[in-house]
N, C-alpha and C positions, 0 to 999 in steps of 0.2 A: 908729103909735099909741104905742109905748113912748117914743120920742123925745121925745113932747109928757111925759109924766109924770116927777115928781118925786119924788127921793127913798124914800121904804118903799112907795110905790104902782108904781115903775120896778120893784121887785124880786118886789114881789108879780106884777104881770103878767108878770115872766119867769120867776118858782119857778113861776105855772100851766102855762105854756106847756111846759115841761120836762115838769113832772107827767104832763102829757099826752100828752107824744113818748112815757116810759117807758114807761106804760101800755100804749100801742099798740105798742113792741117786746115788753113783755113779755107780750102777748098774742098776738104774731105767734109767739115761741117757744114757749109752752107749746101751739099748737096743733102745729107743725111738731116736737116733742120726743119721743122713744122715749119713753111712758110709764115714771113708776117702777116701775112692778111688771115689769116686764120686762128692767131694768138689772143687769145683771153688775156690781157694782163691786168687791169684795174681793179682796187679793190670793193668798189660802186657798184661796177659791172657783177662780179660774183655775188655782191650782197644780192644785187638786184636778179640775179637767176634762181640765187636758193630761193629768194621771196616769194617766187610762182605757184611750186608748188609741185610739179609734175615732175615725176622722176620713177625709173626705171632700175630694176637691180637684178644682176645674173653674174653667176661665179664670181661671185667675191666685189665684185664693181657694181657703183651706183651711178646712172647717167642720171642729171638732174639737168631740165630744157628751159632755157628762158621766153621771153616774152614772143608772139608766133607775129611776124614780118610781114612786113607790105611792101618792102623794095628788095631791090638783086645784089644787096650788100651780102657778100658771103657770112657761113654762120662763122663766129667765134667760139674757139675752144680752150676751157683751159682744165688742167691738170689737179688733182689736192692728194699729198697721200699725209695724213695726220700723225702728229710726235704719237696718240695715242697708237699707234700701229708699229714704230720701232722707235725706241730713243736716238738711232747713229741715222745720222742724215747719207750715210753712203747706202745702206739698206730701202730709205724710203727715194732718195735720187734714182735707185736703178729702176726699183718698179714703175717712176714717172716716166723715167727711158725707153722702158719697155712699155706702155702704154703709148707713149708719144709716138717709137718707130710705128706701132698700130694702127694708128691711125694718118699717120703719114702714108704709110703702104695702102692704106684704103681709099685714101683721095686721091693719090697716085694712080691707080688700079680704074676706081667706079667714078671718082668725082665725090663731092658732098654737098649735094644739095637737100638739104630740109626746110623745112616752114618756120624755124625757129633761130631767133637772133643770136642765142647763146647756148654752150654744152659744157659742161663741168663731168670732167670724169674723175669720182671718188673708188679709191681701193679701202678695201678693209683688211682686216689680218692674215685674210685667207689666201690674198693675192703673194704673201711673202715668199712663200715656198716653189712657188710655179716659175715654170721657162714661158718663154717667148708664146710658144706656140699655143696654151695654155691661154693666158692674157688678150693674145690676137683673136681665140675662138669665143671669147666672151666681148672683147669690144665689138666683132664683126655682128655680134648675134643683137648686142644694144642698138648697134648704127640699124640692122635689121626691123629695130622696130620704130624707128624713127619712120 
């Protein structure tokens, strides 16, 4: 079709066609995405969770809990997987992916309510080698002991 068309009509029918791919990725990620209200991002916030003190570790993951809440602000979570665990950032990106769908599929699923402002989920070197399934059995069993 575009082959036959000329000029500002070739480019029209190829800006739609784009439009439309983004669309549909960025609709596939905002379904597949840890919600904002549940994102760890500051670097304060994580100083201030490791500083606690309480933390938890099974299969290869360390769940470390911040400070314990007095309002119905949901908990924040965030994500570390350390240069010390892989040098190629596509290595430690998957296992934060797969950690993340984890826990997305759990508040999905149960909800997440705990007594605790904040959660940092740390892998270590052992998480490198596992699938999905593997990873999901070790966050569900941390959220467990929350």
């Amino acid at each position: 079709m575009a082959m036959y068309l000329r000029g500002w009509q070739y480019w029209r029918a190829r800006l739609e066609h784009i439009t439309v791919y983004k669309i549909l990725v960025l609709g596939y990620y905002l379904l597949t995405m840890l919600q904002k209200e549940y994102r760890l991002k500051k670097r304060t916030a994580f100083n201030a969770t490791y500083r606690t003190g309480v933390s938890f570790h099974r299969d290869g993951i360390t769940m470390f809990c911040g400070k314990e809440k007095n309002t119905e602000t949901p908990t924040k979570i965030g994500f570390v997987v350390s240069k010390k665990i892989h040098k190629r950032a596509v290595k430690r990106n998957r296992i934060k992916r797969l950690m993340r769908e984890s826990v997305r599929l759990h508040i999905k699923e149960n909800g997440f309510t705990t007594k605790y402002l904040s959660v940092i989920f740390t892998a270590s070197s052992k998480c490198l080698n596992k699938d999905f399934k593997e990873i999901n059995s070790g966050i569900t069993k941390l959220i467990g002991l929350l």
